[in-house]
PDB file of N, CA, C and O in Angstrom:
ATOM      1  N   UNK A   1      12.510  21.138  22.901  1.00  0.00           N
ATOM      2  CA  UNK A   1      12.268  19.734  22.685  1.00  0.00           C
ATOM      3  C   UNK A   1      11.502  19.513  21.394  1.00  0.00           C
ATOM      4  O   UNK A   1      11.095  20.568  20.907  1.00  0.00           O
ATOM      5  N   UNK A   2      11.227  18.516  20.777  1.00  0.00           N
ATOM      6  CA  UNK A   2      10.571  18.203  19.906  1.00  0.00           C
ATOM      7  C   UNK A   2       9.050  17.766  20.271  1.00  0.00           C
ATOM      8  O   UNK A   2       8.687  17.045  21.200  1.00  0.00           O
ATOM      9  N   UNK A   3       8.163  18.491  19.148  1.00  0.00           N
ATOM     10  CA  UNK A   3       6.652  18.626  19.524  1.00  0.00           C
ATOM     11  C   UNK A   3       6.029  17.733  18.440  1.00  0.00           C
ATOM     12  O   UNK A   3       6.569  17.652  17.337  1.00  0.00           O
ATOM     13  N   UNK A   4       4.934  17.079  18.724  1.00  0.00           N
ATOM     14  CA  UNK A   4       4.683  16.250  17.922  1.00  0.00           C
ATOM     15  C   UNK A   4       3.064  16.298  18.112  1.00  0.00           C
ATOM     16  O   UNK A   4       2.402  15.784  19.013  1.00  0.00           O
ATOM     17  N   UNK A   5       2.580  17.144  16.885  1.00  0.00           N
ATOM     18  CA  UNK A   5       0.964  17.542  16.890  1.00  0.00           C
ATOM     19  C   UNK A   5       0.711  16.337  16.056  1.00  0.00           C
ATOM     20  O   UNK A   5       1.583  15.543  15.701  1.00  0.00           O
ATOM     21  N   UNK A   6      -0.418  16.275  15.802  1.00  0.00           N
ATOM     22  CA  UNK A   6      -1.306  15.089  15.108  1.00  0.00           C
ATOM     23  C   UNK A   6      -1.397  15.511  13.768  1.00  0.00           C
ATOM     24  O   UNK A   6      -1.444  16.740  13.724  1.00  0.00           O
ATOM     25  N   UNK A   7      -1.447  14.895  12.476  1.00  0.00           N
ATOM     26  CA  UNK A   7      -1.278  14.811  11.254  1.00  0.00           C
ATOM     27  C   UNK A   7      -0.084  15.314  10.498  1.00  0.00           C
ATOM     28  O   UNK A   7       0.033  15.060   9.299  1.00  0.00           O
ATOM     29  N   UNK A   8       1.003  16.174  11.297  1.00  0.00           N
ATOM     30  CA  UNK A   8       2.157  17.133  11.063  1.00  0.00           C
ATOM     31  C   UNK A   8       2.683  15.545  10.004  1.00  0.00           C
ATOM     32  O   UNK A   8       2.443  14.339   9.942  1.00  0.00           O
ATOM     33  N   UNK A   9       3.611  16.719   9.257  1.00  0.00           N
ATOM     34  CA  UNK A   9       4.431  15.820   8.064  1.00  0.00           C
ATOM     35  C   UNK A   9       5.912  15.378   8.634  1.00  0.00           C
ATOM     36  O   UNK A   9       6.430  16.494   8.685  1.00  0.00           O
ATOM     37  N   UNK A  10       6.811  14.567   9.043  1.00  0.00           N
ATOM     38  CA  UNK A  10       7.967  13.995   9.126  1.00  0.00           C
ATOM     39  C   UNK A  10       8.720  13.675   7.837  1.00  0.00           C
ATOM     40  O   UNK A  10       8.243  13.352   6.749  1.00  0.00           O
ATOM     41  N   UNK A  11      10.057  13.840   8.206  1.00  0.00           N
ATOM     42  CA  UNK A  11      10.978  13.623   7.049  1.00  0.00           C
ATOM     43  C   UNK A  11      11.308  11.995   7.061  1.00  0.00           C
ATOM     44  O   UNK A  11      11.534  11.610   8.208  1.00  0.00           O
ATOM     45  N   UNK A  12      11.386  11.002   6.111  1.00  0.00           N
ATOM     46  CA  UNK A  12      11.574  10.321   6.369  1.00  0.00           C
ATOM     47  C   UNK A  12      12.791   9.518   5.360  1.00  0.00           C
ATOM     48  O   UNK A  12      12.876   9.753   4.155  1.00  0.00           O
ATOM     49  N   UNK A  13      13.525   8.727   5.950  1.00  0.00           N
ATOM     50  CA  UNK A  13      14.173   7.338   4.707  1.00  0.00           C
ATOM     51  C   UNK A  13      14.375   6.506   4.665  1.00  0.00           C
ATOM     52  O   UNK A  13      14.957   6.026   5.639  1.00  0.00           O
ATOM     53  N   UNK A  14      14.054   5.614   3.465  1.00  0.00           N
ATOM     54  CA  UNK A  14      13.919   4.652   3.785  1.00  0.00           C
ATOM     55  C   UNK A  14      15.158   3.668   3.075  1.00  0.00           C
ATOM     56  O   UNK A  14      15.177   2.473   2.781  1.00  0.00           O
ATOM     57  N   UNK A  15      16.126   4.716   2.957  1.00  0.00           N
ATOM     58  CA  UNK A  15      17.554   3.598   2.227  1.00  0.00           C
ATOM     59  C   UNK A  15      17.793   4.505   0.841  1.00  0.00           C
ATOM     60  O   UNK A  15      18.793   5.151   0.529  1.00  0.00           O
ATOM     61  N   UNK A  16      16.520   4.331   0.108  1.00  0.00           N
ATOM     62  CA  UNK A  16      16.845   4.467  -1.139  1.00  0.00           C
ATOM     63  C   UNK A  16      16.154   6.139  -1.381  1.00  0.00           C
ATOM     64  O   UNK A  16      16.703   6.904  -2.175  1.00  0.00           O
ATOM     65  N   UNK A  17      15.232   6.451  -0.799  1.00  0.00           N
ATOM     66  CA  UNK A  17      15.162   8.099  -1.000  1.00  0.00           C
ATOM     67  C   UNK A  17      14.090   8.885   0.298  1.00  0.00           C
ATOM     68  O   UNK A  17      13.499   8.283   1.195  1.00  0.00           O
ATOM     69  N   UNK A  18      14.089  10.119   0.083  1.00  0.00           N
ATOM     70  CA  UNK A  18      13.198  10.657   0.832  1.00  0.00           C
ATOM     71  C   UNK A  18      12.221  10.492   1.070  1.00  0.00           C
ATOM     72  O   UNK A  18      11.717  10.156  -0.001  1.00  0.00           O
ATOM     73  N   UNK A  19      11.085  10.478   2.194  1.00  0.00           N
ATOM     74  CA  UNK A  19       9.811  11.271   1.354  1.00  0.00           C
ATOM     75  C   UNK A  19       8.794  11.783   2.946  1.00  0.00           C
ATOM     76  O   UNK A  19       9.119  11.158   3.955  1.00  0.00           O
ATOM     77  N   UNK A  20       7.939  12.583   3.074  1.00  0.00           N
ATOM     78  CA  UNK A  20       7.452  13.018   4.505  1.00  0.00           C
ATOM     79  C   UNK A  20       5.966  11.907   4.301  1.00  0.00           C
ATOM     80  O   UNK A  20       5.553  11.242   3.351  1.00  0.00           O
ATOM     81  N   UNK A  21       5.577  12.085   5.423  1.00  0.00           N
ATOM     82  CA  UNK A  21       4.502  11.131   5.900  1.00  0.00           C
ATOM     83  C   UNK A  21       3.843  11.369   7.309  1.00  0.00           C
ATOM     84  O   UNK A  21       4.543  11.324   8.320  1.00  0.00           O
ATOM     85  N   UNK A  22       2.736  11.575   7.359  1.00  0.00           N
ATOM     86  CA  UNK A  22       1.921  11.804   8.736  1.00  0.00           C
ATOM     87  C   UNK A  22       1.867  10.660   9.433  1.00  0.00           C
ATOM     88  O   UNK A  22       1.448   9.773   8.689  1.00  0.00           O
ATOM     89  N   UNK A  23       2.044  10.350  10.273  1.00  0.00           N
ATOM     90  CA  UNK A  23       2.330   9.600  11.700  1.00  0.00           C
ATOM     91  C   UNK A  23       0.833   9.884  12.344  1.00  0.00           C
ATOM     92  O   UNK A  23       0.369  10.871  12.913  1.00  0.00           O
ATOM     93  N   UNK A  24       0.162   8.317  11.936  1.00  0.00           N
ATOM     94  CA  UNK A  24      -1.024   8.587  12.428  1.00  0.00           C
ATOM     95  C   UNK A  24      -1.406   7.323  13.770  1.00  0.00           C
ATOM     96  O   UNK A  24      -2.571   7.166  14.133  1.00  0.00           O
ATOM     97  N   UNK A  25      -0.223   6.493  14.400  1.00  0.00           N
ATOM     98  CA  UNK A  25      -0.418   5.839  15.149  1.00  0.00           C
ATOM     99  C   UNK A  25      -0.460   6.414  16.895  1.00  0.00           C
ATOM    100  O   UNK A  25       0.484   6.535  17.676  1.00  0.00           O
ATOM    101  N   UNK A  26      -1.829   6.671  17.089  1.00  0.00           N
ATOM    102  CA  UNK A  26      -1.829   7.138  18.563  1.00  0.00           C
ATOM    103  C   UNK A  26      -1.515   6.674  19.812  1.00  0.00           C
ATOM    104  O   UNK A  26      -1.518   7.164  20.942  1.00  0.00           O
ATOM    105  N   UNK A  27      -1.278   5.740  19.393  1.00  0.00           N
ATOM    106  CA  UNK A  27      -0.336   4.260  20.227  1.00  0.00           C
ATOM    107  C   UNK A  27       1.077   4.687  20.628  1.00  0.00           C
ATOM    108  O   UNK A  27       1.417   4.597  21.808  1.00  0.00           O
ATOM    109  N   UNK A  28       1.906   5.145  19.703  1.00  0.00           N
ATOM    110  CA  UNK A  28       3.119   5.306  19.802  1.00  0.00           C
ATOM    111  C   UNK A  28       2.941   7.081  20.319  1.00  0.00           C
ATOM    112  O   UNK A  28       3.682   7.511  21.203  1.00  0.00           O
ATOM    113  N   UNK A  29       2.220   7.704  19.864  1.00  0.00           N
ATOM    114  CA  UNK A  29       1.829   9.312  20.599  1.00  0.00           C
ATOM    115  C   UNK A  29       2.190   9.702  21.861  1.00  0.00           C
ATOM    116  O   UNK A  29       2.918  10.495  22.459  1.00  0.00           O
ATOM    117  N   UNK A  30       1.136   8.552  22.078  1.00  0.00           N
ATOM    118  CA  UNK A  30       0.521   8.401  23.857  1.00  0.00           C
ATOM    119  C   UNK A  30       1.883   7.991  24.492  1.00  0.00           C
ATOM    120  O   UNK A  30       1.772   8.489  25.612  1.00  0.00           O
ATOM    121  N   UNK A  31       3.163   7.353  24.453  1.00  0.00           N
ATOM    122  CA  UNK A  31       4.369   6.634  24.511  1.00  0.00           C
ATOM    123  C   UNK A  31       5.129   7.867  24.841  1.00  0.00           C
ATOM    124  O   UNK A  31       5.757   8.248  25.829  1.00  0.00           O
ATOM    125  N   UNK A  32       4.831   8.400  23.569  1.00  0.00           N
ATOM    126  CA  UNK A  32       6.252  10.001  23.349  1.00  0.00           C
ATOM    127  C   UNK A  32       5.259  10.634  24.658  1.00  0.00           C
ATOM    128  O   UNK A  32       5.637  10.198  25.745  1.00  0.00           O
ATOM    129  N   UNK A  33       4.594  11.162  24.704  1.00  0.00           N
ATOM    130  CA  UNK A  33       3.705  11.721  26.150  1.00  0.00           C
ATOM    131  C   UNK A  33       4.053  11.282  27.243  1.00  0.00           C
ATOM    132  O   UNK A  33       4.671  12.019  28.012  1.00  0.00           O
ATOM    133  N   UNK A  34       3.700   9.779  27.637  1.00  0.00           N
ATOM    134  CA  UNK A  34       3.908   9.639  28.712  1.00  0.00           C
ATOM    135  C   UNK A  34       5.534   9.298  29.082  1.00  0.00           C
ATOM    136  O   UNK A  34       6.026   8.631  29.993  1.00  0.00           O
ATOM    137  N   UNK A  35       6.095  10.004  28.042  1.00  0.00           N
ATOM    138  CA  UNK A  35       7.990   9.025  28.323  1.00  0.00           C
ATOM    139  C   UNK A  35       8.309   7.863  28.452  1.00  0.00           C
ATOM    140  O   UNK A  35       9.288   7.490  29.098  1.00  0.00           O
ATOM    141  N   UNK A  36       7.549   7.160  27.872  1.00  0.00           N
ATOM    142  CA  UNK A  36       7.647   5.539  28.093  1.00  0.00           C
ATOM    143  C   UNK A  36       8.781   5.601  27.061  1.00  0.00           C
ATOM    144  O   UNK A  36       9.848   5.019  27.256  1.00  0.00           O
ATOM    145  N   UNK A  37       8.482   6.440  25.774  1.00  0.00           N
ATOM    146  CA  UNK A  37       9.835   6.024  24.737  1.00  0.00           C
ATOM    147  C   UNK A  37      10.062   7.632  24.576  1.00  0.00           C
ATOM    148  O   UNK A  37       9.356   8.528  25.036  1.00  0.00           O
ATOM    149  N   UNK A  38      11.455   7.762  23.655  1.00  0.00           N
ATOM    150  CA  UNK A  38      12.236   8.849  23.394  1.00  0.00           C
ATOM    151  C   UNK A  38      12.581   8.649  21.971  1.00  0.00           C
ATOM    152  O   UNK A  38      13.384   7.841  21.503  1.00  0.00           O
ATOM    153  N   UNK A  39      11.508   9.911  21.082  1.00  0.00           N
ATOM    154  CA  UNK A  39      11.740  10.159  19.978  1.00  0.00           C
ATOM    155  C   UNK A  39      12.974  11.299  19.461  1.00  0.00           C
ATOM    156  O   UNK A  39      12.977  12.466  19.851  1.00  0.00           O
ATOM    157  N   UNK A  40      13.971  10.742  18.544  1.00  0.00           N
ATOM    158  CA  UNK A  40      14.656  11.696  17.954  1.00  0.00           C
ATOM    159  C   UNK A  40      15.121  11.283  16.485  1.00  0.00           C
ATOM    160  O   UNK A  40      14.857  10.246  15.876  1.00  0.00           O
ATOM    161  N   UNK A  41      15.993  12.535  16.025  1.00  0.00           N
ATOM    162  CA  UNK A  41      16.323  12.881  14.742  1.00  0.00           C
ATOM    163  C   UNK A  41      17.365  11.559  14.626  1.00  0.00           C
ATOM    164  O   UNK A  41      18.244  11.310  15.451  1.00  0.00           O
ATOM    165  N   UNK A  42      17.087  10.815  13.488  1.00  0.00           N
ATOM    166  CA  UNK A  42      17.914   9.248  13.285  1.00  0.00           C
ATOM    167  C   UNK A  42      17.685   8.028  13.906  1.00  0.00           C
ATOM    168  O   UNK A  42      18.382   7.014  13.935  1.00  0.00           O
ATOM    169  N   UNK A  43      16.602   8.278  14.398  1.00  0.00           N
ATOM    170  CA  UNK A  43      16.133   6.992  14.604  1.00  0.00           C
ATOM    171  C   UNK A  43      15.591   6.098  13.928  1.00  0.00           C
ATOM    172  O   UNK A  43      15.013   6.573  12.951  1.00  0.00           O
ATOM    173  N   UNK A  44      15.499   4.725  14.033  1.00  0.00           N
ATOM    174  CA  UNK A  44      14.844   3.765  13.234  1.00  0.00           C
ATOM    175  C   UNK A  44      13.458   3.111  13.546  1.00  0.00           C
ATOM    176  O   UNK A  44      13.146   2.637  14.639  1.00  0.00           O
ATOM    177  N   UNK A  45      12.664   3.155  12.417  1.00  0.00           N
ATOM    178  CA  UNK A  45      11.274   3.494  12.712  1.00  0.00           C
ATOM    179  C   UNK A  45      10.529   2.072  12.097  1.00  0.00           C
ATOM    180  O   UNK A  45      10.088   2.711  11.142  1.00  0.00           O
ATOM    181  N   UNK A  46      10.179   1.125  11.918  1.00  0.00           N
ATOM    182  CA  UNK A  46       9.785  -0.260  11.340  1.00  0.00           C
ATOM    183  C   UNK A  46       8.276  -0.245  11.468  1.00  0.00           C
ATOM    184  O   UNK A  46       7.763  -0.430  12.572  1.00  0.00           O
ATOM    185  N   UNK A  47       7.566  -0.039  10.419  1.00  0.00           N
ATOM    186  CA  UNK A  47       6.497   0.882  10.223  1.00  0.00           C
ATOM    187  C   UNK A  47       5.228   0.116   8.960  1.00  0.00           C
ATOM    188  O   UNK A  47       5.526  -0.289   7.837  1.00  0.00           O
ATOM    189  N   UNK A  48       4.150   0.108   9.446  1.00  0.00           N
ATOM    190  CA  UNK A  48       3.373  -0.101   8.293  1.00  0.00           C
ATOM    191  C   UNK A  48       2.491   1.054   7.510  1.00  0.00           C
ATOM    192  O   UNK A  48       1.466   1.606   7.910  1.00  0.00           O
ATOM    193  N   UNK A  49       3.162   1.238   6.345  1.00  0.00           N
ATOM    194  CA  UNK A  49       2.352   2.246   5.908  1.00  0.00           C
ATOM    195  C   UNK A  49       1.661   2.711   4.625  1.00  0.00           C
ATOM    196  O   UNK A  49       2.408   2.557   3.659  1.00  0.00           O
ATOM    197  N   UNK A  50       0.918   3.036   4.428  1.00  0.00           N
ATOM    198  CA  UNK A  50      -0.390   3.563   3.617  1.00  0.00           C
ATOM    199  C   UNK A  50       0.001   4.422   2.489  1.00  0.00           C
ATOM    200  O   UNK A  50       0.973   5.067   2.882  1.00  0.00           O
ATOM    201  N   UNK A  51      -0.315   4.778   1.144  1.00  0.00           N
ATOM    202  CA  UNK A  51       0.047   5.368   0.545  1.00  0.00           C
ATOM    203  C   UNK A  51      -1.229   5.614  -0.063  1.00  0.00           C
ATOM    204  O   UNK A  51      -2.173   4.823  -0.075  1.00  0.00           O
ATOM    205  N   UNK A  52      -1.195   6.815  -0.590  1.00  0.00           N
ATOM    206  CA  UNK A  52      -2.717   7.458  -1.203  1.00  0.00           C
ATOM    207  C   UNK A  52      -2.449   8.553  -2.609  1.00  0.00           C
ATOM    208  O   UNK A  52      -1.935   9.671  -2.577  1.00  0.00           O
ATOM    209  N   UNK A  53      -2.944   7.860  -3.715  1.00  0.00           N
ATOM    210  CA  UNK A  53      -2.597   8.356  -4.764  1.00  0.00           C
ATOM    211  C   UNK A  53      -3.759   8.715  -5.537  1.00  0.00           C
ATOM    212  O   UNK A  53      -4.698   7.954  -5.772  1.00  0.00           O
ATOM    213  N   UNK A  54      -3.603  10.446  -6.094  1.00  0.00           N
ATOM    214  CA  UNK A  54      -4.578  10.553  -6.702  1.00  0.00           C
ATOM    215  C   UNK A  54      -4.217  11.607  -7.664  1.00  0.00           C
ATOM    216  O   UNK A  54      -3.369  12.405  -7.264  1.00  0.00           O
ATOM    217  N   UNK A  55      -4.749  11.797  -9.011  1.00  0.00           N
ATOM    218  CA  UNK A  55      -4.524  12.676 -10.043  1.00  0.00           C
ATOM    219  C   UNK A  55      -5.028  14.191  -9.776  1.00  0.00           C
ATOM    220  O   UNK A  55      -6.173  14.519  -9.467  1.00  0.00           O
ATOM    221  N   UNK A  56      -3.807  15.118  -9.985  1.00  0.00           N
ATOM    222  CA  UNK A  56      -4.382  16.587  -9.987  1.00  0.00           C
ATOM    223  C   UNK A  56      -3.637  16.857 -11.276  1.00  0.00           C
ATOM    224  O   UNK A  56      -2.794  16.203 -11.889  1.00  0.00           O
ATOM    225  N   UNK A  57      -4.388  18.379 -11.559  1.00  0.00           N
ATOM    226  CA  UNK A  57      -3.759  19.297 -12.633  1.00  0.00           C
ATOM    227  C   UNK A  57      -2.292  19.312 -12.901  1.00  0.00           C
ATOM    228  O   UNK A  57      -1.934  19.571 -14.050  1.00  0.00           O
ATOM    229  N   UNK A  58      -1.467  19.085 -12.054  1.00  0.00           N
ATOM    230  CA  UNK A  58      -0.332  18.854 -11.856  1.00  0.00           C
ATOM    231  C   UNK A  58       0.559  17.423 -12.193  1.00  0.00           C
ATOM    232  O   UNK A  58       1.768  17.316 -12.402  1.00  0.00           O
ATOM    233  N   UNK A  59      -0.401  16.471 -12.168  1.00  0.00           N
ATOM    234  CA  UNK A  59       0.155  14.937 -12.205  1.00  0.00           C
ATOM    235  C   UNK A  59      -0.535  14.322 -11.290  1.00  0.00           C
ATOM    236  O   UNK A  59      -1.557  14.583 -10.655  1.00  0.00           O
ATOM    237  N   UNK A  60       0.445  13.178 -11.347  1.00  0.00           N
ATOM    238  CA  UNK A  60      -0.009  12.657 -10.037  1.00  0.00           C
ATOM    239  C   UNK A  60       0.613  12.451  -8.638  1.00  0.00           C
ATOM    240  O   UNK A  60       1.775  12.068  -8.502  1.00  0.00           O
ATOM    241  N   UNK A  61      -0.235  12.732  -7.574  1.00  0.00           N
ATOM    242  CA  UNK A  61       0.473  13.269  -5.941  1.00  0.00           C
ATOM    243  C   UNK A  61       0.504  12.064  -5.500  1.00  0.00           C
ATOM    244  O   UNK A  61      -0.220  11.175  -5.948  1.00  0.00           O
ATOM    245  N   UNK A  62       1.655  11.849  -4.233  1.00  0.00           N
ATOM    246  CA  UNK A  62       1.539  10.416  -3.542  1.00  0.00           C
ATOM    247  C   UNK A  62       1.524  10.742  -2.258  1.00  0.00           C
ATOM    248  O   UNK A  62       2.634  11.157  -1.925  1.00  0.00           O
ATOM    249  N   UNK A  63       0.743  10.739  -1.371  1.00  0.00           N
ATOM    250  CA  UNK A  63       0.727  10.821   0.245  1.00  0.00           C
ATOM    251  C   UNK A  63       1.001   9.854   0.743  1.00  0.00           C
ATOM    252  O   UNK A  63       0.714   8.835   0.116  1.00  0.00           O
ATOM    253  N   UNK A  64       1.613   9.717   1.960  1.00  0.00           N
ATOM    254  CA  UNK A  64       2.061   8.399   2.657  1.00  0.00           C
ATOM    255  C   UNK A  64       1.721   8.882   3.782  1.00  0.00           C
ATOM    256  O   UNK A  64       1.994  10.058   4.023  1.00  0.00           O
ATOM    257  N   UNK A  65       0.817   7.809   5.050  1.00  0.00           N
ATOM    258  CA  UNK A  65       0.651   7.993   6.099  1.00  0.00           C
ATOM    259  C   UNK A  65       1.584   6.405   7.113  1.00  0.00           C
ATOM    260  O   UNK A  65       1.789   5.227   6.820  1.00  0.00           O
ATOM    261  N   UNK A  66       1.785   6.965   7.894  1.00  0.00           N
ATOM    262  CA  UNK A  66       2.467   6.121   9.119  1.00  0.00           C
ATOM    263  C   UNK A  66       1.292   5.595  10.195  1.00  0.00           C
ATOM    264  O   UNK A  66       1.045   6.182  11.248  1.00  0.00           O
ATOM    265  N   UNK A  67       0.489   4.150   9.649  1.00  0.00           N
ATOM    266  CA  UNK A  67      -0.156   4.231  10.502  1.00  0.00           C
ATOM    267  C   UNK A  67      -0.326   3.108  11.530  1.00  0.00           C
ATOM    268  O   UNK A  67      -1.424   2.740  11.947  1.00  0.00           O
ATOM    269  N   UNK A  68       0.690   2.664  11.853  1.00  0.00           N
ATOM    270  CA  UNK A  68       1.288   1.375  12.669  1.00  0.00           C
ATOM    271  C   UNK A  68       2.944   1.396  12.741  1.00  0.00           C
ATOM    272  O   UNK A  68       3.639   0.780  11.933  1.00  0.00           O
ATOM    273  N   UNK A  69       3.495   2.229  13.875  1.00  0.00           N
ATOM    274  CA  UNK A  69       4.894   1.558  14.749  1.00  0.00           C
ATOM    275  C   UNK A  69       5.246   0.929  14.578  1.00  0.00           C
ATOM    276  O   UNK A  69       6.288   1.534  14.329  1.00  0.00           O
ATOM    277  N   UNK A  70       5.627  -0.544  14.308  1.00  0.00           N
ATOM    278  CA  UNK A  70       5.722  -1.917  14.953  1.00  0.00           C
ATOM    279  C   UNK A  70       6.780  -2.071  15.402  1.00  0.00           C
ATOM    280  O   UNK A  70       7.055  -3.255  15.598  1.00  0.00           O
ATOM    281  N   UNK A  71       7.793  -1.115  15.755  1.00  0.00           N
ATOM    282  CA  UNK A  71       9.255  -1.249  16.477  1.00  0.00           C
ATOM    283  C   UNK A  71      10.149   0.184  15.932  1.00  0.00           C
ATOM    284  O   UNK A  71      10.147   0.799  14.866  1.00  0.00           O
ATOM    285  N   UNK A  72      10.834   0.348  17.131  1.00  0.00           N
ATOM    286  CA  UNK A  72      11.579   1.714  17.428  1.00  0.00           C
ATOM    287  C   UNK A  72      12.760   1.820  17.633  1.00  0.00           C
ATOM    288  O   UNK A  72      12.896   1.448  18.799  1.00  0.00           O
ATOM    289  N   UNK A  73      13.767   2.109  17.222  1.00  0.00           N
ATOM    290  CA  UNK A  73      15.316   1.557  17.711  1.00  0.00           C
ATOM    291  C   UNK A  73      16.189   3.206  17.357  1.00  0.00           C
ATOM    292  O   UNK A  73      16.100   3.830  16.300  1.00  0.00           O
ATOM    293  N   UNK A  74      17.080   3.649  18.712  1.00  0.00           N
ATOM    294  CA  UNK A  74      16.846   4.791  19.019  1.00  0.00           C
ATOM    295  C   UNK A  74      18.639   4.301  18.247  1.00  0.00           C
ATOM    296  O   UNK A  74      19.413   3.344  18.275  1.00  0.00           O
ATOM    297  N   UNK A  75      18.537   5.818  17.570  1.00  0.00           N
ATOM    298  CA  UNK A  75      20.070   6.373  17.090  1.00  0.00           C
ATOM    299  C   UNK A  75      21.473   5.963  18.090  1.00  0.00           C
ATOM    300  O   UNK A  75      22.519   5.322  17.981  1.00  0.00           O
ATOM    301  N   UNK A  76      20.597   6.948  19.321  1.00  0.00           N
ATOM    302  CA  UNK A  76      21.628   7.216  20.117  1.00  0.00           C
ATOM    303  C   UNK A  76      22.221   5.620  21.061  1.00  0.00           C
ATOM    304  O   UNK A  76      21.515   4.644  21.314  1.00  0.00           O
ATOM    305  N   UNK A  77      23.948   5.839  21.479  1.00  0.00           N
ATOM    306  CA  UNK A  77      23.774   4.404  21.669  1.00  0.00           C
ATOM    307  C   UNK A  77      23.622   4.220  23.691  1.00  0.00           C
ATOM    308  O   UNK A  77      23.917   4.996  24.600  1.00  0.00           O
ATOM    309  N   UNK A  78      23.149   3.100  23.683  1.00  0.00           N
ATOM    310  CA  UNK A  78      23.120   3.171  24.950  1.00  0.00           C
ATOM    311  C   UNK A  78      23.838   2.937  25.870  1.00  0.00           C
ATOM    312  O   UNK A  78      24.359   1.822  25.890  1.00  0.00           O
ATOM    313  N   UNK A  79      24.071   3.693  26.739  1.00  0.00           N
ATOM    314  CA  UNK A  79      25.715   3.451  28.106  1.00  0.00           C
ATOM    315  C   UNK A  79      25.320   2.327  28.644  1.00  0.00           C
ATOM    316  O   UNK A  79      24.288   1.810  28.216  1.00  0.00           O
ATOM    317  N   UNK A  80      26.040   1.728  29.670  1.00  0.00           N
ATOM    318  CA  UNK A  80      26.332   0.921  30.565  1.00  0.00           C
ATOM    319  C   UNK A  80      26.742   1.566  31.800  1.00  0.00           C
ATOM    320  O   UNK A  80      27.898   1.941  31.997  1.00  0.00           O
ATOM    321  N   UNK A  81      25.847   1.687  32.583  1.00  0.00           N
ATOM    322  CA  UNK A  81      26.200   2.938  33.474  1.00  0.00           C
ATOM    323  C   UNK A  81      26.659   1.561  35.235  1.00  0.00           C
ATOM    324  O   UNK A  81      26.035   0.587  35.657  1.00  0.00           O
ATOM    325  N   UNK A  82      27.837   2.156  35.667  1.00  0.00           N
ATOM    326  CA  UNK A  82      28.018   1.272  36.469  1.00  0.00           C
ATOM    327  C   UNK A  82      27.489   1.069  37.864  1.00  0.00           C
ATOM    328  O   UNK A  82      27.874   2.051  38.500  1.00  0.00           O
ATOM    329  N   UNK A  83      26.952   0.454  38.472  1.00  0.00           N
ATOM    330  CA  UNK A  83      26.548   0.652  39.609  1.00  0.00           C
ATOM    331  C   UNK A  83      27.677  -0.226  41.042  1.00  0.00           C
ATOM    332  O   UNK A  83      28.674  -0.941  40.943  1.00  0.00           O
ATOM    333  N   UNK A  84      26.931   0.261  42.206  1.00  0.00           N
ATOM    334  CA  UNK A  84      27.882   0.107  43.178  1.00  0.00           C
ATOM    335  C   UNK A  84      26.875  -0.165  43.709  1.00  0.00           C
ATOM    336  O   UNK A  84      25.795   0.336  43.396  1.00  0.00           O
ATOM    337  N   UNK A  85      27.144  -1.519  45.156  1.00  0.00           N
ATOM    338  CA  UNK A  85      26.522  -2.280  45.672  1.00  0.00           C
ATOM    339  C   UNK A  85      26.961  -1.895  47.023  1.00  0.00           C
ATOM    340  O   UNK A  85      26.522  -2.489  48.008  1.00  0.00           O
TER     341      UNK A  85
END
């Protein structure tokens, strides 16, 4: 299954290019834990997030953190499963 430790980096996109970002909302954590929701690969993620820029020897680095959810919309599509009365 997929494990989801605290500060770990995610791949992310947003249309126009890549980039990873730590997922720092413990709100949505606690969710993937208790199975309230089901995280996977292609899902759509509607997100407020943080960016942190600072100069090294190298240039300059850009970190992005994920630190507000605000809506989740899963890849996979959902059945219509039939029931009997």
């Amino acid at each position: 299954g997929v494990s989801f430790q605290e500060n770990n980096k995610w791949s992310f996109d947003d249309g126009s290019s890549k980039f990873y970002a730590a997922i720092l909302d413990k709100d949505f954590y606690n969710k993937i834990n208790e199975h309230v929701i089901a995280f996977a690969k292609d899902d759509i993620l509607k997100v407020r997030i943080r960016e942190h820029q600072k100069i090294t020897k190298e240039g300059l680095k850009t970190e992005k953190f994920i630190i507000k959810v605000l809506s989740h919309r899963s890849a996979m599509p959902q059945l219509a499963l039939p029931f009997s009365t």
